[in-house]
C-alpha positions, -999 to 999 in steps of 0.1 A, spaced: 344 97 -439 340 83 -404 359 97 -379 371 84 -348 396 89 -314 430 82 -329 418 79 -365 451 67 -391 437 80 -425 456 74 -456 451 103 -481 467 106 -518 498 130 -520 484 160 -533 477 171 -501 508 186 -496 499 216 -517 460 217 -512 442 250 -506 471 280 -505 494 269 -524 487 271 -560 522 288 -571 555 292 -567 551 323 -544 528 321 -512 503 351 -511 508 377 -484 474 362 -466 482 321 -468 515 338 -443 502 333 -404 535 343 -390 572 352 -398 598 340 -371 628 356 -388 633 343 -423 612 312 -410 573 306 -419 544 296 -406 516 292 -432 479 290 -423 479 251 -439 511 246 -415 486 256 -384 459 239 -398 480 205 -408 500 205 -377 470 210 -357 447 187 -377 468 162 -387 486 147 -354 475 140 -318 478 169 -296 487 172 -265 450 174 -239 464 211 -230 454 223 -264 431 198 -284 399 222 -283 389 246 -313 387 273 -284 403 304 -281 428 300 -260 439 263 -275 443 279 -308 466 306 -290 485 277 -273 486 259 -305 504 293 -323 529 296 -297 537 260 -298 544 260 -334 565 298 -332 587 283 -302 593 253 -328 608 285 -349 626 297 -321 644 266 -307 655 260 -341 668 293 -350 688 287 -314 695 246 -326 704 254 -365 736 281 -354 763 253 -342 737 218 -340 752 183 -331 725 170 -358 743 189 -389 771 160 -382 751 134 -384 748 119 -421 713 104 -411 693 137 -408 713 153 -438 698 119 -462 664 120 -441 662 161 -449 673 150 -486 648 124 -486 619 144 -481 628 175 -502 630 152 -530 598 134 -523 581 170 -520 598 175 -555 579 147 -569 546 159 -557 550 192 -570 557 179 -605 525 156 -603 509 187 -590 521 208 -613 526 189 -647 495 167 -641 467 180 -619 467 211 -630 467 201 -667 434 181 -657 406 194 -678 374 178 -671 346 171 -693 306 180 -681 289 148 -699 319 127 -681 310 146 -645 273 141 -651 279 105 -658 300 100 -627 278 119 -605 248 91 -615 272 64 -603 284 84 -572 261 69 -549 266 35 -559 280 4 -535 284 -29 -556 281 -58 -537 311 -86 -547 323 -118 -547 362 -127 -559 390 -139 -558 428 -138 -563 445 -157 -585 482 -168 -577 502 -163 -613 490 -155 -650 495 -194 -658 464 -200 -633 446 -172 -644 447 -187 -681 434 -212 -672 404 -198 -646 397 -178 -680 400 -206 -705 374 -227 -676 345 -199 -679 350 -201 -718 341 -234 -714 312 -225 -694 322 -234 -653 307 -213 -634 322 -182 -607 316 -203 -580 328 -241 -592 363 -223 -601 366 -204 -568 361 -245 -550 380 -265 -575 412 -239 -571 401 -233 -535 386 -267 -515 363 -237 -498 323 -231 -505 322 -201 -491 330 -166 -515 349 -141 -504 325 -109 -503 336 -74 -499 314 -41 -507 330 -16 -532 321 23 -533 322 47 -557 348 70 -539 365 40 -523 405 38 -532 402 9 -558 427 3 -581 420 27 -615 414 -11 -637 391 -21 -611 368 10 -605 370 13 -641 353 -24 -649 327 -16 -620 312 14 -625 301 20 -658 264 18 -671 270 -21 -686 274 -36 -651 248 -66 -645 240 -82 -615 259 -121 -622 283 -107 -640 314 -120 -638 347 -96 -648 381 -103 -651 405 -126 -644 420 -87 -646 458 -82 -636 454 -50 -614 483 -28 -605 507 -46 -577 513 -75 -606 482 -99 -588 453 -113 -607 415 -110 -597 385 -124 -604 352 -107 -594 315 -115 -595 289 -90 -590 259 -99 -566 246 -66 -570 244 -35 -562 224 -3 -536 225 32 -551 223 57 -527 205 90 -540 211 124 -524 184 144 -506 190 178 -497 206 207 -520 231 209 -496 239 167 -504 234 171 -543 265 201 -540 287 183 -518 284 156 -539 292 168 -571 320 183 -554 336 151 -547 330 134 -578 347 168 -597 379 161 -571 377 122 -577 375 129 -620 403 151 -617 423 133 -595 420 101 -617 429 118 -646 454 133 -631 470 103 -621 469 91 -659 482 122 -670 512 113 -646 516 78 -655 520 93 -694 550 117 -683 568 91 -662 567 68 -692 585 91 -714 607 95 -688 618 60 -689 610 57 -720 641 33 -737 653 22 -699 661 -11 -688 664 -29 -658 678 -60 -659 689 -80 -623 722 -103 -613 698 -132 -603 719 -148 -584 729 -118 -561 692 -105 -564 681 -137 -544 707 -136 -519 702 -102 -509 662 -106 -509 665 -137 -485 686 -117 -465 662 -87 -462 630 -103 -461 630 -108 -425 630 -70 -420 606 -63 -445 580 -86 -438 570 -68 -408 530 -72 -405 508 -44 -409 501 -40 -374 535 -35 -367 540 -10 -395 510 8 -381 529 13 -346 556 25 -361 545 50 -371 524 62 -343 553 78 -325 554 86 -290 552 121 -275 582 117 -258 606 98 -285 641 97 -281 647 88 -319 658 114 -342 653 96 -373 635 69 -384 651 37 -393 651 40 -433 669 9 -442 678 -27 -427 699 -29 -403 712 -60 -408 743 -65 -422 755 -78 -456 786 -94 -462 809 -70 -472 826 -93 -496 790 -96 -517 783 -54 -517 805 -47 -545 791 -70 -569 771 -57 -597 728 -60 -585 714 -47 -611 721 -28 -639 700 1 -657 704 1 -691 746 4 -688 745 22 -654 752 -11 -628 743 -6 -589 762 -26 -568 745 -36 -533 762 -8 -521 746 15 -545 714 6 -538 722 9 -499 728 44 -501 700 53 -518 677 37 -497 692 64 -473 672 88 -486 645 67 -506 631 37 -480 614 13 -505 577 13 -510 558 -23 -518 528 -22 -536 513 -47 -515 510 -46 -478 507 -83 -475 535 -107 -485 545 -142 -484 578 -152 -478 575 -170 -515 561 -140 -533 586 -117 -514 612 -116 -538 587 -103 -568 576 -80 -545 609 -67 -535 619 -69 -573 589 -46 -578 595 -24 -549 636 -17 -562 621 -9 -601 597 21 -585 625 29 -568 646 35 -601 617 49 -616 617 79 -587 653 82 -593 646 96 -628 616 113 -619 639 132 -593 666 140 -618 639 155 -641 625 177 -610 662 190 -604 658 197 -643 629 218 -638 642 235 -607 617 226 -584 639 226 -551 636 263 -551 597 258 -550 582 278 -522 560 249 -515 590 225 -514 613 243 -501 588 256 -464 581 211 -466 618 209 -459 624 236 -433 595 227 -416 607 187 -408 642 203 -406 631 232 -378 610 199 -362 642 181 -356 664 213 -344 637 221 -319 630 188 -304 669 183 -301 673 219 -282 642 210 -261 661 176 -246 694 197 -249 673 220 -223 658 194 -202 685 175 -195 702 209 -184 682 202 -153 688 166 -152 661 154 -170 670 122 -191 649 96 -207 613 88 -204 590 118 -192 561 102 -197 531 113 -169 552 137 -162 555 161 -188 530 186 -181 551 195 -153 581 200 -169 572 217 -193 553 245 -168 586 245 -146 614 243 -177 605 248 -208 576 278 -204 605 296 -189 627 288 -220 600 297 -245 592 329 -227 629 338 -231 631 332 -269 602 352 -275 615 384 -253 652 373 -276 637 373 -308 606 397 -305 615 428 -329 615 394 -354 584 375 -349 550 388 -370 518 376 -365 489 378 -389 461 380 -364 434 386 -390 441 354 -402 445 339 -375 410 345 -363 394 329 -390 410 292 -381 388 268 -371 399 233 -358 380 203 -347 390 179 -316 389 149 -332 429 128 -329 439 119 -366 473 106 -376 476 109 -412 492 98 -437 501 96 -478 499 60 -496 530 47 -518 558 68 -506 587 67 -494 581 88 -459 541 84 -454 541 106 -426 524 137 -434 534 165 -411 558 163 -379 543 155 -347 528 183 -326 555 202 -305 554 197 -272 571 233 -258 547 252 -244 513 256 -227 511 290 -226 483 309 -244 493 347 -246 505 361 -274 524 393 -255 552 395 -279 560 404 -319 538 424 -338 509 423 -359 516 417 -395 493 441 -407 510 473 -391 
């Protein structure tokens, strides 16, 4: 993977447990320090490090940035063990959904995690295969097709004998193919990858038209293809590696889509048209944000003033039209209203990132049914008990502690009379305020804070600025941003955790 100054990587979900966390109970060394009853894991350093911009003060892998780092993320602990006693944010119904919003969403990944990817047995034959095809980038030509009707009838012309490219001009009026290169490890749709790498592939060969996961219809011609072999020992391993984490991943993912289908196995959807339109031309406005601006969003600023991000339109619906029925699942009906509040704590995800105003409302249609679908998945993970997870349950104090501290750091600062914007500023303030206020907390709270130093030591971090995030769900953003508290590097209070 490529890396670059202010990278935004997407990676799957499972990455909320990778590495130390492989049970319900953490093991004495995945613990890097105890404020209190609070937690700081060696994947919460590493993520919350690793995974956000931080702050020029500390974005090294030395010594003494890895120190600042720690005490950044253990006066987090403290400003919220101050915040969480009598908070202004416990009365606000926002942060209550967004804190219900995640746990749940952390539910969900520990049952794929726990009921799918680690039932994933893989076969050697299938590895070896995979590892021959690893190296491969297939060279393409395609094309989308609008609706099933025109795709029966793309598929009924190359029966018929037209060829790829006479289609793609007659539908089209252009010459030109679209051309895109696909990897082996690349994040293709499963029906894709599947068609393309497999040892019956031919250079001309046309595949498809093939309905592909977000309901659109592609057709595909292969120019050819470069295989890429490995060199070194060090090469073959790594990538036999990957392939084993791709395999098991994918059939992971099946093993998934098997246990939400019985889940809703026998359930209906079924939608008040007429309300379902109005509503949808009403929303689409919001929705219909471009990429770009999606993007920005989420790259918060250091300084924010938000508490919570915006998880549901703003705009609002006649009052008169909320109570009637929207949909209905199986003979369970949501009214407007319904729906409403649970995108309070479940923003809708679209399967496409692109949408037309005229394919919006099959999109949105789309979007509300995996919606439903997490619903039951959710009720099932209340089932199983997985809100007492460790895993789960540190996911939700940690954005929860986030939130407490950042509100009792602008609490403090505008003590002094500091409102607003910091901006170039904030170096300053937090040498003359808030080092003060962090040096307090940790003489407060000392006989309570253990470090385990051992640990510690062994943490290595790169400086490279990464933003990261998860694909198709509901919150994408992976950790909280980096707290901004403290640049001081000693570590003169607590105890060692292993006296």
């Amino acid at each position: 993977m490529r890396c670059k100054k202010r990278l935004l990587i997407y990676i799957l979900f499972l990455g909320l447990f990778a590495c130390e966390i492989r049970g319900k109970e953490l093991p004495e060394n995945a613990i890097l320090a105890r404020v209190g009853d609070h937690l700081i894991t060696v994947q919460d350093f590493i993520r919350r490090a690793e995974y956000t911009i931080r702050p020029d003060y500390c974005r090294g892998n030395h010594y003494i940035h890895k120190k600042i780092i720690l005490n950044s993320l253990i006066a987090e602990k403290l400003l919220a063990l101050e915040e969480a006693q009598n908070s202004q944010l416990d009365s606000i119904e926002g942060f209550q959904t967004f804190l219900q919003g995640r746990k749940e969403q952390a539910m969900r990944q520990w049952y794929y995690y726990d009921q799918a990817y680690n039932k994933v047995q893989l076969d050697t034959d299938q590895l070896k295969k995979a590892y021959n095809l690893a190296g491969r980038t297939i060279d393409l030509a395609f094309y989308t097709l609008p609706n099933p009707r025109i795709a029966d009838k793309v598929g009924q012309a190359l029966e018929d004998g037209l060829f790829f490219e006479e289609i793609y001009e007659a539908f089209s009026g252009i010459d030109s193919l679209p051309r895109e290169q696909v990897g082996w490890f690349d994040r293709e749709d499963p029906i894709i990858h599947d068609l393309l790498f497999n040892d019956n592939l031919t250079p001309n060969q046309v595949l498809g038209p093939v309905k592909t996961g977000d309901g659109s219809f592609l057709l595909m011609k292969v120019i050819g293809w470069i295989d890429r072999p490995v060199i070194t020992e060090r090469e073959a391993n790594q990538r036999w590696k990957d392939v084993e984490e791709r395999l098991g991943d994918s059939k992971a993912k099946n093993i998934y889509k098997e246990l939400v289908g019985e889940i809703m196995r026998g359930k209906r959807v079924d939608f008040n048209e007429d309300i379902f339109f109005t509503y949808a031309d009403h929303v689409a406005d919001y929705y219909l944000k471009s990429l770009e601006e999606k993007e920005n969003q989420l790259k918060m600023m250091i300084w924010e003033d938000q508490e919570i991000q915006e998880l549901a339109p703003t705009t609002l619906f006649p009052d008169a039209l909320k109570h009637i029925p929207f949909f209905r699942v199986n003979e369970q009906i949501w009214t407007v209203e319904d729906f409403e509040k649970t995108l309070q704590t479940h923003p809708l995800v679209f399967r496409k990132q692109k949408i037309s105003h005229q394919k919006f409302p099959e999109q949105f249609k789309l979007a509300i049914v995996d919606l439903i679908q997490d619903r039951f998945v959710t009720e099932e993970c209340y089932r199983l008990g997985y809100e007492t997870v460790t895993a789960v349950r540190l996911n939700e104090e940690m954005w929860a502690d986030y939130y407490y501290a950042r509100q009792r750091r602008n609490d403090v600062l505008r003590s002094k009379g500091v409102y607003g914007d910091f901006g170039e500023h904030y170096r300053r303030l937090i040498e003359t305020v808030l080092n003060p206020y962090v040096d307090s907390l940790q003489n407060l709270y000392s006989d309570k804070i253990e470090i385990n130093m051992s640990e510690f030591e062994k943490i290595e971090l790169t400086s490279i600025d990464m933003l990261v995030t998860q694909r198709n769900v509901p919150y994408p953003v992976m950790v909280p941003q980096f707290p901004i508290l403290t640049t001081d590097n000693r570590l003169d209070y607590g105890r060692e955790m292993d006296d």
